[in-house]
Every structure is written in structure tokens, then in C-alpha cells.
N, C-alpha and C positions, 0 to 999 in steps of 0.2 A: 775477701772474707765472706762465706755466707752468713745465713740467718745463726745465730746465736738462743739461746734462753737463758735469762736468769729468773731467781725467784726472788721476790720482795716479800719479806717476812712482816708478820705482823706482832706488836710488843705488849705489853699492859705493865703495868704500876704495881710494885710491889709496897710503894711505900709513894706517898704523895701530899707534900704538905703546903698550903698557899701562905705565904709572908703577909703579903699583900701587893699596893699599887706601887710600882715603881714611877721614876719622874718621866720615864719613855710612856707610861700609858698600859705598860706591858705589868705581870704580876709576877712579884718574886718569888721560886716555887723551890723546893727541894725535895725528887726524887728518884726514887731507884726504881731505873727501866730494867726489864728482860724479855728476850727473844723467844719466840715460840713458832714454832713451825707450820703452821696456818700463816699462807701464803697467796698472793699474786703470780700470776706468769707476765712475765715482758717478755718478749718477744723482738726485737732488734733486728732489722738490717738495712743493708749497704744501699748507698741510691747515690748519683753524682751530684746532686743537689735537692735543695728543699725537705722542708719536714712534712712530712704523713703519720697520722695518727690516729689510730681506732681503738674502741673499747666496745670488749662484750655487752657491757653494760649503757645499755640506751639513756640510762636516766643521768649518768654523770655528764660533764660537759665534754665536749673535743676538742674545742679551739682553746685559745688563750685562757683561759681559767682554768683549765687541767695542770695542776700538778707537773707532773710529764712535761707538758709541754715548756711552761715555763720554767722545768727545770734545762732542755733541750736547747729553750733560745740566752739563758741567763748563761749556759758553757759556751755559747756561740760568741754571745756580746762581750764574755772575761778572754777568752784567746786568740779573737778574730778567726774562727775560721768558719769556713765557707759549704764545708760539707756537706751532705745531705743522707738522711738515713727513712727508713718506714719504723714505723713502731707499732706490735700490737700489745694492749696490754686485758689480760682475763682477770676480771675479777673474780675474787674466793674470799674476801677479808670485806668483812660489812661496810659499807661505810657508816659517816656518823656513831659510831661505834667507841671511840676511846681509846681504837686498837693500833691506830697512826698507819691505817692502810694506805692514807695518798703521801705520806709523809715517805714513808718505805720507800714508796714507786719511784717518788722524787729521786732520795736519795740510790736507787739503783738505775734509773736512768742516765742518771749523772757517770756514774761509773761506768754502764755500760757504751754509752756516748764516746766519755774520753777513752775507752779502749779503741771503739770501732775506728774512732778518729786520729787515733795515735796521739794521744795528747796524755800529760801527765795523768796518772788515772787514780794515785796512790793516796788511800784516806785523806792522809794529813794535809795534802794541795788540795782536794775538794771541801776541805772543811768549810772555810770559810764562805764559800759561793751556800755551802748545804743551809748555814744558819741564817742568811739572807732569806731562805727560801721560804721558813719556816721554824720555829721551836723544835720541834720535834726530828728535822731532816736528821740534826748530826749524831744522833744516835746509832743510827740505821748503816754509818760508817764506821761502825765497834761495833756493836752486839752481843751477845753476852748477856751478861746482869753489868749494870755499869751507876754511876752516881750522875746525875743532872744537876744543876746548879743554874742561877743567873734565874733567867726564864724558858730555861730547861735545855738552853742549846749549849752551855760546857759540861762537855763530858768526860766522866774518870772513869775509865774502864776499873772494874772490881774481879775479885777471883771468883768465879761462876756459882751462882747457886745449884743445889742437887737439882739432878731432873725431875722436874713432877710433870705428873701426865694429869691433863687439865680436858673441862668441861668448858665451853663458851654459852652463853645465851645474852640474845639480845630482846630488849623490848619491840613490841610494833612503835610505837613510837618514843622516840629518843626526847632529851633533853638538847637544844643548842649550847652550844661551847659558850655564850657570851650570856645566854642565859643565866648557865651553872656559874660561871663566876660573878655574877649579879650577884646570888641569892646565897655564893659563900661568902661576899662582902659584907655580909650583916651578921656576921658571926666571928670575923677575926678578931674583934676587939674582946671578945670573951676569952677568958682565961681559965675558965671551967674544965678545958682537955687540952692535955700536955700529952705532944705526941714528938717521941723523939728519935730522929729518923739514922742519926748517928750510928743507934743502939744494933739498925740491921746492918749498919755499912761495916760495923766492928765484926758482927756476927759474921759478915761474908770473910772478911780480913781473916779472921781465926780458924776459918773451914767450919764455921756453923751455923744453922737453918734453924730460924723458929717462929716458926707463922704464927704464933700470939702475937708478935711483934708488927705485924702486916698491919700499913693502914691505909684509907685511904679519905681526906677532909672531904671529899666530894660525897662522901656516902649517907655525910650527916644530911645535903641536900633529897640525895637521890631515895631515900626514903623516911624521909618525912611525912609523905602520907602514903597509906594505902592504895595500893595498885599493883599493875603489870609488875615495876620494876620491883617493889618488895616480894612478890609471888612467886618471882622468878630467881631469885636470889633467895629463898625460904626452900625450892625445889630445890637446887643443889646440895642446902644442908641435909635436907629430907633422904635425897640420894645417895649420902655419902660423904660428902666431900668435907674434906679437914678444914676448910676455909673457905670465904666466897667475899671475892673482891672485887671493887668495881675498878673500869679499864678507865683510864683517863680521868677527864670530866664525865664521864657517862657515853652510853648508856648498856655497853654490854657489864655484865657480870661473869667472871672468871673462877671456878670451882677447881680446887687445888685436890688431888690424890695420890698417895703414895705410889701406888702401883697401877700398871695398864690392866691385871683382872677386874678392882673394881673399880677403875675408872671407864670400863665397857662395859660391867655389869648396867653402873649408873647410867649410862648414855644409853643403855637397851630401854631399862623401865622409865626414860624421861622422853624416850620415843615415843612407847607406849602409850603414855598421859596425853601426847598429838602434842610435845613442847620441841620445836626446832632447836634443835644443839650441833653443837660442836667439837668434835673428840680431837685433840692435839697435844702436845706438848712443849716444854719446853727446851731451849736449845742451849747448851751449853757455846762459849765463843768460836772452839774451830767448828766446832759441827754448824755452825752458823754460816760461816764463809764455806764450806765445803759444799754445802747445799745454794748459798747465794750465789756463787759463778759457777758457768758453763765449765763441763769437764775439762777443755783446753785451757781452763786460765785459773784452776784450783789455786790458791794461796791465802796466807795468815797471815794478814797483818803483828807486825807486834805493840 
């Protein structure tokens, strides 16, 4: 088999509420993810043994703390096998971002893996290795608009939201993930905002869309005080955009528009101001898989 490509899609939060602390340490969260096409390339191939691994990107790790990688030796150590592949992977999806760019990779590595390998390759047998990996992996094995649950690794696939064609912007500097749920612990106990997340999952259920509904707890964090991150998410409204959510924990902002004229309109005049963005959209579930595997291995899950 030679070199392959897949792409690793990157997600954001249409709706994301923190419970709180669970007895694992972990936080009880209920969210609706969606797919969007701002992507990673992996890059995969055949080697008779051993793992090789590079990324575009100088500043992420290579060894064992990549993502990637321990997703590559955690399918090695669940099936014993002994194979060996190169892997390159490009990044396009910020990290630290909120956007589950290494979460993605994970989860398409894994898949890519047990194909090259001949090994079960089929969502539902990767599941379980995917939520080991990470909260976020088992998403990235449905895609779509889908429900999260637990600590965000059970997931319900949902009937897909409309396409909207989206703006990205990130801060120069982000919020840490352990940070942000610091500093939303001192706010769960408040019963000031009722935010009920059911309301979109009906809405999807019934074939309908209504971004007043969008939320996201992390935003009460992410601006609370002035700065970048409010400035930046003040500029998507400025431009246009029906909505402007924040991706994760932080720290990208996500600008929702109807249509691709003025979702480029927006992305020209936010060029313009010298504000780095991001035009993409999102992905409904086949066009998700259609675009996540190499032409020889096109299939949908059901």
C-alpha cells in the first residue's frame, strides 16, 4: 500500500455546559459538537517496522507526548501488532485553540493505523481505545453535529445542523484548558443563568436551527475583562456575523453566517483591519467522512 492522506477536521461547540467535578477529577460537561472543514493533513505510510513521526509544525512535540503518537502505540499495545508505518502530519488547525485540532489527529490516526494494518478499523471497535486517549477523541469518530455527554467522550450522533459558513479568529494568547476550568468553578454554584442545552438537541431532532439558543459557559470566563479575546469576538459581530461563539474552553472565537457572499465579504474587511482569520465551514456527517478518507476508502459510517 503506498502513502495515503487523510484529513483531521477541526470541531467547535455549539452549545457547552460545565456540571461540575466528577469523583474521577474529570468535569461533568454537556455538549453539542460540530464538524467543520478546517483541517490537518496526516499523511501515512507503510515501513516494515517501527514508528516515524514529523510535523510541520516545530513547536508541537514529536515523541511520546504527541497525540499521534500515542494514539499509534496505544492501537499497537490493544492488538499486539508489530507493524510499522512513517507518519507526516501538517498542521492548519491552531492549536490550543478550543478546536480539538490534536484530538482530530488522534482520532484519525487511529483509523488510519488500523486500516494500513489490517486491523479492525470500524468507528465503533475504535471507540473505546479513542476515549482513553482523550475527551474529545470520540467525537472525531461520528462527526456531524452530534451530543456529548459524561466528560464529553459519549457520543450521540444528532441529525446535522444547516451549513453555515464560519469566520475563526484566535487570540495571541490563549487561555489554558485547566486554567478555564479553574475560574468556571467559581461560578457553578450560581443559579443566575439557566442555560438549557436539551432546547438545541430538540431543535436539531425537529430539523431546526436557532443560534439564540447557542451557548457557551466558558464565554462568561473568556471575557470578563477587556482585551484581545473580547476585541476579537466584538470584530466578527462588527463584520457580520449572526453569532460569535467561543470554541471549547477557549481561546478561538467562531463567527456563524448564513451564506459564503457575506461570510467573504467579512473575512476581506477583517483582513483588511490586519486581523488573521479564518474562512470555513461547516460539515454536515457524510461530507465529513467523504472528505476525512483517502479516495480508496470513501465510506459512512452509520
Amino acid at each position: 500500500m503506498s502513502q495515503l492522506r487523510y484529513r483531521a477536521h477541526a470541531k467547535f461547540n455549539l452549545a457547552l455546559d460545565v456540571r461540575g467535578v466528577r469523583p474521577d477529577g474529570y468535569h461533568e460537561i454537556r455538549t453539542v459538537l460540530q464538524s467543520m472543514a478546517l483541517c490537518d493533513l496526516l499523511d501515512v505510510y507503510p515501513a516494515a517496522s517501527g514508528l516515524e513521526f514529523t510535523c510541520s509544525d516545530p513547536a508541537l512535540p514529536a515523541g511520546a507526548d504527541n497525540l499521534v503518537v500515542k494514539a499509534a502505540l496505544a492501537l499497537r499495545e490493544a492488538t499486539g501488532c508489530a507493524k510499522g508505518a512513517r507518519i507526516h502530519l501538517t498542521k492548519r488547525i491552531p492549536s490550543q485553540a478550543g478546536l480539538g485540532g490534536g484530538s482530530s489527529d488522534a482520532a484519525v490516526a487511529l483509523m488510519a493505523l488500523a486500516r494500513l494494518w489490517r486491523l479492525p478499523s470500524d468507528p465503533a471497535t475504535l471507540m473505546p481505545l479513542a476515549a482513553r486517549l482523550g475527551s474529545d477523541v470520540p467525537f472525531f469518530l461520528v462527526g456531524g453535529t452530534a451530543l456529548g455527554v459524561g466528560r464529553g467522550e459519549e457520543i450521540y450522533p444528532l441529525p446535522d445542523a444547516p451549513r453555515l459558513r464560519l469566520l475563526v479568529v484566535k487570540p495571541a494568547s490563549g487561555m489554558p484548558t485547566a486554567e478555564a476550568y479553574r475560574r468556571i468553578d467559581d461560578r457553578l454554584t450560581q443559579q443566575d443563568v439557566a442555560h438549557n442545552i436539551y432546547a438545541i438537541v430538540q431543535c436539531a431532532v425537529d430539523g431546526r436551527f436557532d443560534e439564540r439558543l447557542l451557548f457557551n459557559r466558558f464565554e462568561e470566563v473568556a471575557t470578563e475583562k477587556e482585551g484581545e479575546a473580547a476585541a476579537l469576538r466584538q470584530a466578527l459581530l462588527d463584520a457580520g456575523a449572526r453569532r460569535a461563539v467561543l470554541a471549547g474552553s477557549g481561546s478561538s472565537w467562531v463567527g456563524l453566517f448564513q451564506s459564503r457572499a457575506l461570510a467573504q465579504d467579512a473575512y476581506r474587511r477583517m483582513v483588511h483591519r490586519g486581523i488573521t482569520v479564518v474562512l470555513t465551514e461547516t460539515l454536515p456527517r457524510r461530507d465529513y467522512w467523504e472528505r476525512t478518507l483517502p479516495r480508496m476508502e470513501k465510506e459512512t459510517p452509520s
